[in-house]
C-alpha positions in Angstrom: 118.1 170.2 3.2 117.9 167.6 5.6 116.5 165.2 2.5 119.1 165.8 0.8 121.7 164.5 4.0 119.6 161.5 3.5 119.8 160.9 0.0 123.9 161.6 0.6 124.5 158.9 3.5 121.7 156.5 1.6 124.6 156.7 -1.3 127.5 156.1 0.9 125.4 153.3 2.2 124.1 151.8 -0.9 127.9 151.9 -2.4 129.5 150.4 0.6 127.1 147.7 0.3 127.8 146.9 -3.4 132.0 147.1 -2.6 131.8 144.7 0.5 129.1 141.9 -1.6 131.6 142.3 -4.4 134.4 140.9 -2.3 133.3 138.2 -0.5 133.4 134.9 -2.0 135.2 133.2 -4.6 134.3 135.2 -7.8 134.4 138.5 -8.1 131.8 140.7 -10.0 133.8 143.7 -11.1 130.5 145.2 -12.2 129.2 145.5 -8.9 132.4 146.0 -7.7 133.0 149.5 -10.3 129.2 150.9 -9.4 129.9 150.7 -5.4 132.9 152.7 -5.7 131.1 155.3 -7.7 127.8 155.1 -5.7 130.2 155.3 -2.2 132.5 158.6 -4.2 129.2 160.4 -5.2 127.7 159.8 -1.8 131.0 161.4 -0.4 131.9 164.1 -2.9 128.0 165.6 -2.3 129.1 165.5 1.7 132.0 166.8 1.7 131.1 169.4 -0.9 129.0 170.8 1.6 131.8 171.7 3.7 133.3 174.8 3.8 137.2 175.2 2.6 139.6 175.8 5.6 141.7 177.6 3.2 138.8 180.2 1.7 138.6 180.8 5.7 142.0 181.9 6.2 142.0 183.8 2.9 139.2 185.8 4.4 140.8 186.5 7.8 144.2 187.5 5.7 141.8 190.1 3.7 140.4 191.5 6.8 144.1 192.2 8.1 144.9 193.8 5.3 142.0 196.3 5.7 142.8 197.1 9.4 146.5 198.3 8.9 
């Protein structure tokens, strides 16, 4: 597990990287510029999957109301 938070904030990393080179200077590479963006949304759609849905919470809590009336 705790590889795997590495591997997720080495993404996030890596892509913000690529995104910030890819603006500075004069020309632009929009190749670099495309694969940071979808290193840095991997990175950050693996986190965030992670994280549990407020809304499946209050589902559960509406559930067990139910059952105690």
């Amino acid at each position: 597990m705790k590889n795997q938070q590495r591997i997720n904030y080495f993404l996030i990393l890596v892509g913000s990287i690529l995104v910030i080179y890819a603006q500075t200077g004069d020309e632009k590479p929009l190749a670099f510029l495309i694969t940071g963006i979808v290193i840095l949304m991997f990175g950050v759609y693996r986190i965030s999957s992670k994280i549990p849905s407020k809304f499946d919470k209050d589902v559960e809590e509406v559930k067990h109301e139910n059952h105690d009336v």
